[in-house]
ROSEMI-620392 format. One record per residue: z, x, y of N, C-alpha, C in turn; residue in one letter. Coordinates in steps of 0.2 Angstrom, whole numbers, plus 5000, padded with zeros to 4 digits. Each point is the difference from the previous one (the first is absolute). Example, Ala and Ser with C-alpha at 12.3 -4.5 7.8 and 13.67 -1.06 7.14 Angstrom:
residues 2
503950664972500049965006500050045006a499649985005500150045006500349965005s
//
This chain:
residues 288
552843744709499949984993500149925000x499649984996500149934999500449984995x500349935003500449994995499749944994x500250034995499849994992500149925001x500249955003499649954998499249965002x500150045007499449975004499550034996x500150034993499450004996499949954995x500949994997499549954993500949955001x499849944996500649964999500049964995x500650014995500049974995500349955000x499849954995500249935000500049984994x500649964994499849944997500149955003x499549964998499749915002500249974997x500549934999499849964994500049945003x499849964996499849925001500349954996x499849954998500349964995499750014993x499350035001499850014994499550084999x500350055006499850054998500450075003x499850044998500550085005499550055001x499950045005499650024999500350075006x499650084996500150045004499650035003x500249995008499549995006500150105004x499450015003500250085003499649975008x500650005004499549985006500050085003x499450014999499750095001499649985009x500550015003500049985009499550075001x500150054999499650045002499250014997x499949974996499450004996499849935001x500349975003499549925002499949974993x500550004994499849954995500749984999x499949944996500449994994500050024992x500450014998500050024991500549974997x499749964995500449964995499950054994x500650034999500150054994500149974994x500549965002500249954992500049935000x500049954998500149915000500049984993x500549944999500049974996500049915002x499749964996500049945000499249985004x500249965005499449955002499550045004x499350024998499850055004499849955005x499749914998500049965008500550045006x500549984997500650005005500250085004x499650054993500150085004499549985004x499349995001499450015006500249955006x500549945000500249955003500550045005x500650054994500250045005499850065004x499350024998499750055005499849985004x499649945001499849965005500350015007x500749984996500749995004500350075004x500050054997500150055001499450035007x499349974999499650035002500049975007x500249955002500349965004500450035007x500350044997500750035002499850085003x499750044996499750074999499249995001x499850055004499350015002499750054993x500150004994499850044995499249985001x499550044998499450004999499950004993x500250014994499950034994500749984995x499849964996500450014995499950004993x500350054996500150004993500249984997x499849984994500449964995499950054994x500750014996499950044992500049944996x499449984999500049924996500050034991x500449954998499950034991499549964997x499750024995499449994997499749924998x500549965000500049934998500149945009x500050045004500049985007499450015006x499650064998499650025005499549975000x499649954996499849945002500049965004x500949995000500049955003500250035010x500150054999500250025007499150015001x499750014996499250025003499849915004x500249944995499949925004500350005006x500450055004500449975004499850045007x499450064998499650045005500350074998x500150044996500250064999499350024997x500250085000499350034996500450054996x499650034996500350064993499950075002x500350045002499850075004500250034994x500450004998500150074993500449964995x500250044996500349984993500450064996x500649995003500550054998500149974994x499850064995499949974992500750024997x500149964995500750004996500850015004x499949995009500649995003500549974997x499849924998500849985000500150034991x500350054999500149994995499649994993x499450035004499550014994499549955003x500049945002499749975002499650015008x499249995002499850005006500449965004x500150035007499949975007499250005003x500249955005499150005003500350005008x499950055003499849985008499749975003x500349945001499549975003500249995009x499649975003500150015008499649975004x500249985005499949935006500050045005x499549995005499750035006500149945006x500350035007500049945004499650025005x499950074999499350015009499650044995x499049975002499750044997500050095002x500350015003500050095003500350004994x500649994999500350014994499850014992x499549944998499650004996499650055001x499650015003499450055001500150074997x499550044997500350075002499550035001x500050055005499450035003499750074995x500650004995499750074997499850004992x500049925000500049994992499550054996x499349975002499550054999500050084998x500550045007500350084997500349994995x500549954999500550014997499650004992x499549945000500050014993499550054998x499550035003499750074998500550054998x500650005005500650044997500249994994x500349944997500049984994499650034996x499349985000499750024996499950104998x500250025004499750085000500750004998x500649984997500650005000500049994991x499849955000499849974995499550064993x499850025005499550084995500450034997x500650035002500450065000500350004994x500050074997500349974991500650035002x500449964993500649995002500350064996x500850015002500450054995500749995003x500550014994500649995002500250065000x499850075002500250055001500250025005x500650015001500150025009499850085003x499850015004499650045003500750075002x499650064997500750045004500050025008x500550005000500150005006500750055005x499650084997500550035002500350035008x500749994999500450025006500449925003x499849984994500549925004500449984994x500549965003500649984995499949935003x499949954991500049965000500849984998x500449925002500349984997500549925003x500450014996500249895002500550025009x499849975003500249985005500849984999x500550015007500549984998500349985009x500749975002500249985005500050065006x499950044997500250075006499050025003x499849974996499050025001499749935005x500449955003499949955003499850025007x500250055006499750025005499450034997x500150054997499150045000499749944997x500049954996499649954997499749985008x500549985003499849965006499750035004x500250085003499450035002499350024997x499950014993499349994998499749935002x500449964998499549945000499949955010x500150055005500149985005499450065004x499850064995499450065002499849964997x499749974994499349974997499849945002x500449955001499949935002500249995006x499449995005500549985007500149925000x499749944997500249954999499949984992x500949974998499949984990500349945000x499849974995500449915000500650024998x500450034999500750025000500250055004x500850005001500050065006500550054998x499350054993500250054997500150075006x499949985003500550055009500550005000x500449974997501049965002500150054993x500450055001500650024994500249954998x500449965001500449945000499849964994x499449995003499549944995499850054993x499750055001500050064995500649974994x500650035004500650014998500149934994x499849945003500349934997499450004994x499450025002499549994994500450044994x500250075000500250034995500549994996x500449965006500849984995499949914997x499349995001499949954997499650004994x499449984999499649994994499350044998x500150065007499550055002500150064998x499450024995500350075000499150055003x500450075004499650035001499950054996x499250065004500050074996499750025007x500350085001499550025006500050064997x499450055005499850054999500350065007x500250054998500350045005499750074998x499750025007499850075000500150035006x500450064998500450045006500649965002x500349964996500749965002499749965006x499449975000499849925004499749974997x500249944998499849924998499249995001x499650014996499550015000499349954999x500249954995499749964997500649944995x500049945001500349944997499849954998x500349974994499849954998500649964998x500049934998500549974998499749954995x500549974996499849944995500649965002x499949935002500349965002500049954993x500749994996500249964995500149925000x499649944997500449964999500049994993x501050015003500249984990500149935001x499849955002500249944996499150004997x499450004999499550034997499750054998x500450035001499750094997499650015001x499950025009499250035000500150065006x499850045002499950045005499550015006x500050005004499650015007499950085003x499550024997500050085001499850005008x500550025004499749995009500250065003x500049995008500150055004499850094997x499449984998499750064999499750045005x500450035003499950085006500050054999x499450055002499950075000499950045010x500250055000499850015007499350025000x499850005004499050025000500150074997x500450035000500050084999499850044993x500449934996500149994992499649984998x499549965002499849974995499250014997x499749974996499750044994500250064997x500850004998500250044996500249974994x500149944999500049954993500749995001x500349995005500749995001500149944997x499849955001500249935003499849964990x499650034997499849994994500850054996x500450065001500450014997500849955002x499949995007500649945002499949944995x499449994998500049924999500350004993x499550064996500350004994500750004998x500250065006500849984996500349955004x499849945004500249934999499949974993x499450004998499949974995500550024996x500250054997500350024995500749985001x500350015005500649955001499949954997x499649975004500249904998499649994993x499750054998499950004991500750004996x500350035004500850034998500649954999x499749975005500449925002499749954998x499450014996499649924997499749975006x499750035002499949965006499150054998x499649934999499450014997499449985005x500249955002499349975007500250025007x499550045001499950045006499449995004x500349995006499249965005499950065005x499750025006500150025005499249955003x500349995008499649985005499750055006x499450034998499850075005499549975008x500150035002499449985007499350024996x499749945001499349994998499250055003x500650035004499550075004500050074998x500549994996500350054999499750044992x499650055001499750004993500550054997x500450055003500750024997500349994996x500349945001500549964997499749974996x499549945002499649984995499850054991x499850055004499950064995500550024996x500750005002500550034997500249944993x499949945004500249944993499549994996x499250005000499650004996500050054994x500250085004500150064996500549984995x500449975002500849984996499849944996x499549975000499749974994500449925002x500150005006500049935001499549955004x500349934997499249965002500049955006x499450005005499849985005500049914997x500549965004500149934999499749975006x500050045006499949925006500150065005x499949955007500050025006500449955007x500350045001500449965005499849995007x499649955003499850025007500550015006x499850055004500550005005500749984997x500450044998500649974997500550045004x500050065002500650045003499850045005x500450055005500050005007499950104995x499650065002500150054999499650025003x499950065003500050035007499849955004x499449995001499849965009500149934999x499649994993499849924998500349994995x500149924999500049964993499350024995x500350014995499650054996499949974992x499550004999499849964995500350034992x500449994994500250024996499850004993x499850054996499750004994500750004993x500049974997500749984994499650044993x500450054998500150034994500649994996x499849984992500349984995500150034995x500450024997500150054993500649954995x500050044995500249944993500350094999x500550035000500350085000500349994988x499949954999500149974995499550034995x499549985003499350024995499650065003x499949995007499550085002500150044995x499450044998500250064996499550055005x500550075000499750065000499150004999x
//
């Protein structure tokens, strides 16, 4: 088992005239600037510096809407646009490449045919029946089986949902799960990853075993994610799907969320660094 930091490390930065919150994602070869305040000179000055230090390939920036010009002058480019993150307000992705392999992506092509054939599929908020499974909210004693599900379907993930442990920390923190259990085994899961200092949610770690799926599972988990964080006010919901994946992709399009951007090569999931497709929903306004 690896231990949970040689995946990600967190950091506030500050300068004289800025702070900024750093994710150095060691096992995914990037950096991530999730938050910043003040001098954006001075944040890119510190990445620089940082870059110095750390062999990162990639790094993101969640630039707000009145900045991403100027990180676009300084060599960045706009990969998606998490709409109404901060607080009702867009975030823009933007992102700096230091090796072309990295930039590159060999499957862009597939990937956007998939899109589009993804892109046809009419949509509906009605969850699909699903008999002989029990749906429901995850809790601290459903952390092994989580970690066993998600160690059969992923043999390599940017996070190391393998470790009960880490399991365990996501839940007693700002994550809440739902999984699906048939015959008393952990079947299929998802989670929504909460930041309340912006009210928004990250619908991720979406897993089925190959044995389950195309039962419409993964479309009644999401729902009742959503309906929590409706519960909670918690109205902008994003998820990040592998761009290969017409599954997934399928599942959020059906949910009537909309396609913003694309992440090249951003995270490590089975064999390769894998390219990322960002959905967006406003849980405020969607109607039925």
């Amino acid at each position: 088992m690896k231990d949970i930091n040689v995946y990600n490390e967190e950091r506030v930065i500050s300068g004289a005239d800025f702070t900024m919150n750093a994710s150095l994602d060691h096992f995914n070869e990037r950096l991530k600037v999730e938050d910043y305040r003040g001098n954006v000179y001075s944040i890119h000055n510190e990445i620089t510096n940082l870059l110095n230090d750390y062999p990162f390939t990639k790094i993101i920036i969640k630039s707000r809407q009145e900045d991403w010009s100027t990180f676009l002058s300084y060599g960045y480019q706009v990969e998606a646009i998490f709409q109404g993150y901060f607080n009702g307000n867009d975030a823009y992705g933007m992102a700096m490449y230091k090796e072309n392999a990295r930039r590159t992506s060999e499957h862009w092509m597939i990937e956007d045919d998939t899109l589009h054939q993804v892109q046809k599929l009419s949509c509906t908020l009605e969850s699909p029946e699903a008999s002989g499974y029990i749906f429901r909210k995850a809790c601290m004693d459903d952390a092994q089986g989580l970690a066993k599900l998600y160690q059969a379907v992923f043999e390599i993930y940017p996070t190391p949902m393998n470790d009960p442990t880490f399991i365990s920390r996501l839940i007693q923190g700002d994550s809440i799960f739902y999984l699906t259990e048939y015959e008393g085994q952990i079947v299929s899961a998802a989670s929504a990853e909460i930041n309340m200092t912006y009210h928004n949610a990250e619908i991720t770690d979406c897993a089925t075993l190959p044995a389950h799926r195309k039962n419409g599972l993964m479309k009644v988990l999401i729902a009742k994610l959503e309906e929590d964080l409706k519960e909670n006010s918690i109205y902008c919901t994003y998820s990040i799907a592998r761009a290969l994946s017409f599954g997934m992709n399928a599942v959020f399009q059906q949910r009537k969320y909309t396609y913003t951007g694309r992440f090249t090569k951003n995270c490590k999931i089975f064999n390769k660094l894998e390219d990322m497709n960002l959905w967006v929903c406003d849980l405020s306004i969607r109607k039925a």
